[in-house]
C-alpha positions in Angstrom: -17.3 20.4 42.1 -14.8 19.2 39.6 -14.7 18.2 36.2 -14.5 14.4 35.3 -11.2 13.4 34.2 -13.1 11.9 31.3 -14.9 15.3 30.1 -12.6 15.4 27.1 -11.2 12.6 24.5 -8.0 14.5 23.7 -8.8 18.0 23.1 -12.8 16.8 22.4 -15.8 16.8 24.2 -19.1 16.4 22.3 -22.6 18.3 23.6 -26.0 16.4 22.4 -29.0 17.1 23.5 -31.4 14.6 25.3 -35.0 13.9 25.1 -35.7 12.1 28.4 -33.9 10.6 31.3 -33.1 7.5 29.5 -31.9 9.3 26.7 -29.6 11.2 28.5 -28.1 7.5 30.2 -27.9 6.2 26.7 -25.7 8.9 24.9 -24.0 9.3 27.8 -22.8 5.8 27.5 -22.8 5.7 24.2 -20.0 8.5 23.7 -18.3 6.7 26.6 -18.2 9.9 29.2 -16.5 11.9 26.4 -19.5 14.6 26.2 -22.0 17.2 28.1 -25.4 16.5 27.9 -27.7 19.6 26.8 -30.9 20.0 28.7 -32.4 23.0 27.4 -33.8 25.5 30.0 -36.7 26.8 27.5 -38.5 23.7 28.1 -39.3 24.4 31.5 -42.1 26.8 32.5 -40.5 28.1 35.6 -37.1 27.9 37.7 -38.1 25.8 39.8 -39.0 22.4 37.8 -36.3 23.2 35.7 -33.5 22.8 38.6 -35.5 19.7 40.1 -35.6 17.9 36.7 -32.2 18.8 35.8 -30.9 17.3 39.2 -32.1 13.8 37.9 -30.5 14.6 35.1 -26.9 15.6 36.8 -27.2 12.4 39.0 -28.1 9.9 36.0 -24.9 11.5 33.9 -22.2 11.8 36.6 -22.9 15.5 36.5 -22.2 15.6 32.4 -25.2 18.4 32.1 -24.8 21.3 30.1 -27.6 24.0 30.9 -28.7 25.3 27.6 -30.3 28.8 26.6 -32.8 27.2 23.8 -31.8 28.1 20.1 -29.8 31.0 21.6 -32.5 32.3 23.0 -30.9 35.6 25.1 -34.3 36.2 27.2 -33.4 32.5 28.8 -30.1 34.0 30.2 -31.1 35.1 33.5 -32.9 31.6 34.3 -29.5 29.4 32.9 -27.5 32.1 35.6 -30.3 31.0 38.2 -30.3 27.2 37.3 -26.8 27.1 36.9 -26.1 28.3 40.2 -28.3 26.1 42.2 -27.1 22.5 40.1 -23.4 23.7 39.8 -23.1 21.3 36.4 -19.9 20.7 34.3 -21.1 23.3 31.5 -23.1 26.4 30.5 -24.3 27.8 27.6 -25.1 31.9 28.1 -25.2 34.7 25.2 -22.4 37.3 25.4 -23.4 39.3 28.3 -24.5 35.9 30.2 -21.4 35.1 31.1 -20.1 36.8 33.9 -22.9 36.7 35.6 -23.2 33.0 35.4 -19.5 32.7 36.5 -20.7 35.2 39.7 -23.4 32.7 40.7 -21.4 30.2 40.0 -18.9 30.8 42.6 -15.9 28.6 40.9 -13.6 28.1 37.7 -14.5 24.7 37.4 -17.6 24.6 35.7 -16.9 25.3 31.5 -19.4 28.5 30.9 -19.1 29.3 27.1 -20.7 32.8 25.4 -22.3 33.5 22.5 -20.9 35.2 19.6 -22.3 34.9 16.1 -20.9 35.2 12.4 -20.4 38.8 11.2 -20.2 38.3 7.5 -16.8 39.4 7.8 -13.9 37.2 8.3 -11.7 37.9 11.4 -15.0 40.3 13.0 -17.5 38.5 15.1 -21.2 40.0 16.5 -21.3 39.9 20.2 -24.3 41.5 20.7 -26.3 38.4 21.9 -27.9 39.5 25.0 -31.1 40.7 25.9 -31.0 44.0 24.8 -28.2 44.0 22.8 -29.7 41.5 20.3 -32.4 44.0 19.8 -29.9 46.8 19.0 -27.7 47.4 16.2 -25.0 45.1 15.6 -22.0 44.9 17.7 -19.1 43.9 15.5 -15.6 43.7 16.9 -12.4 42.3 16.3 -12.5 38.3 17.3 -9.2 38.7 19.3 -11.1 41.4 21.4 -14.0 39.5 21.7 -11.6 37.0 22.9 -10.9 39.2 25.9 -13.5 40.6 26.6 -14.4 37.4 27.7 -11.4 36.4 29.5 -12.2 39.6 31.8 -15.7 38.1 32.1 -14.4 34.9 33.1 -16.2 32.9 30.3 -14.8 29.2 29.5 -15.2 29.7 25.3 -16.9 31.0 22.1 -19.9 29.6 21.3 -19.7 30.0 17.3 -23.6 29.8 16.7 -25.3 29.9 14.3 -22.7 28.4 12.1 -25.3 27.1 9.5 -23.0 24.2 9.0 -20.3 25.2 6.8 -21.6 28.3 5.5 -19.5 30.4 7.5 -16.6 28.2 7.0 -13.9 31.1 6.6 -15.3 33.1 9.5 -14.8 30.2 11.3 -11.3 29.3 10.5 -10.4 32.9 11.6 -12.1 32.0 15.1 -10.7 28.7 15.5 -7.1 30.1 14.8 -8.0 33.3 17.1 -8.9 30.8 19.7 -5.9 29.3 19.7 -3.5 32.1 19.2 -4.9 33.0 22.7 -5.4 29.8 24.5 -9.5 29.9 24.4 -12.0 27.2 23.3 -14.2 26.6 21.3 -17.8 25.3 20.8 -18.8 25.1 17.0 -22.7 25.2 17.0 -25.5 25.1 14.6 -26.3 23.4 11.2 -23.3 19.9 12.4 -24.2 16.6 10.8 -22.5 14.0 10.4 -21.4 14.9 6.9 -19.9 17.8 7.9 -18.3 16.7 11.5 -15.2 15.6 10.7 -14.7 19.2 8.3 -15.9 21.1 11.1 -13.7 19.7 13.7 -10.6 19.3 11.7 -10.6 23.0 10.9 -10.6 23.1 14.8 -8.1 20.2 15.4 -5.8 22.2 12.9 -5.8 25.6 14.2 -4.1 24.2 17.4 -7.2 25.2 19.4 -6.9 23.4 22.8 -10.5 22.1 24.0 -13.2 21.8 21.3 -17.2 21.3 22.2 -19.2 20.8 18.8 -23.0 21.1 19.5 -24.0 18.5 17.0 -28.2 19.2 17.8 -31.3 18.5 15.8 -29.7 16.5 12.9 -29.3 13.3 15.4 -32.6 13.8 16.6 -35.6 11.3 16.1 -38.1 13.5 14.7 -40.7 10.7 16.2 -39.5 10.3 19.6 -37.3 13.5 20.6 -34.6 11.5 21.7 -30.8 12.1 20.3 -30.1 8.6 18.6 -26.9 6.9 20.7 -26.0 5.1 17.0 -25.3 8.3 16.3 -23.2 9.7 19.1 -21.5 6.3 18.7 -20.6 7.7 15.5 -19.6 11.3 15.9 -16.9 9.6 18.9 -15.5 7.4 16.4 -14.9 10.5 14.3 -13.7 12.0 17.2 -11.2 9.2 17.8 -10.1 8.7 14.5 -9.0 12.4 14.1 -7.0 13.0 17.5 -5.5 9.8 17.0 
């Protein structure tokens, strides 16, 4: 399985979140092949419907399907792992401790399998106690360069900056983005990203150097009445996108 040649635009790739089948066609086209689509595992009540539902979903997106946890969610880990193995799709989303096991099942580098680290309160320390049991257990705070490589030994893709609570953490997150860099690792800015605060959020990214960027841009392009992501507004975010790699 490889990775379209069209994943990124420049050093961008956005991940949005689809409501239905269609959906999932129409942002798809809409950001003009430059994203993952997120179908969240949480939504399914067992493995198997989740694996046959996301295989329509792989097939209708030339595999652009990003398995998600669910807000986070560590106790879905096992069943993204378990999902992830079967569909073999272009990206993951796991908590900390996820990630090497979803690489195992995996069985290849090609698929992008980011890891979940959250902010600290401290600038240049992140938490990285986002598993299972860990997230139940006092924090684990460590130095974003180690966290860095920890998950290089673990074989994960990226950070998963979440929950960023839009720019509340914005100097927490500079400190990432340049750590990312520094140490050639992506970098997938998640939670609280609207279109106000995009382009800030990405430029801060853009800036640092970092080489391969994945903003989770969720529940603020949502229509609350239909659950689908709104492609007017993935139209949007790529011609942010556009205007600042170019």
């Amino acid at each position: 399985m490889k990775l379209s040649p069209n994943f990124y635009h420049e050093r961008v790739c956005l991940n949005v979140l689809a409501g239905s089948h269609q959906n999932a066609k129409d942002i798809y086209k809409a950001a003009e092949s430059f994203i993952v689509v997120g179908v969240l595992s949480k939504n399914y009540p067992d493995l198997d419907s989740a694996i046959a539902d996301m295989r329509i979903y792989a097939q209708e997106t030339e595999n652009a399907l990003s398995v998600g946890l669910g807000a986070g969610d560590p106790n879905q880990s096992t069943m993204v792992s378990l999902i992830s193995k079967v569909i073999q799709p272009q990206h993951v989303n796991q908590v900390f401790t996820g990630a090497p096991i979803s690489r195992a099942l995996l069985g290849q580098n090609e698929t992008f399998v980011n890891a979940l680290v959250s902010p600290s309160g401290t600038v240049g320390m992140v938490k990285v106690s986002t598993g299972p049991l860990s997230s139940q257990s006092p924090d684990g705070i460590v130095p974003v360069e180690t966290a860095i490589m920890m998950l290089k030994d673990m074989g994960a893709s990226s950070i998963k900056f979440f929950n960023m609570k839009g720019l509340t953490y914005l100097d927490e997150y500079k400190a990432v983005a340049q750590a990312c860099a520094k140490f050639d690792f992506s970098l997938e800015p998640t939670g609280g990203i609207d279109l106000e605060n995009f382009p800030q959020i990405l430029q801060i990214a853009l800036d640092a150097g970092v080489k391969k960027i994945i903003p989770h841009i969720y529940s603020s392009i949502i229509d609350k009445q239909t659950g689908d992501t709104r492609p007017e507004d993935v139209r949007q975010l790529l011609s942010m996108v556009k205007k600042a790699v170019n």
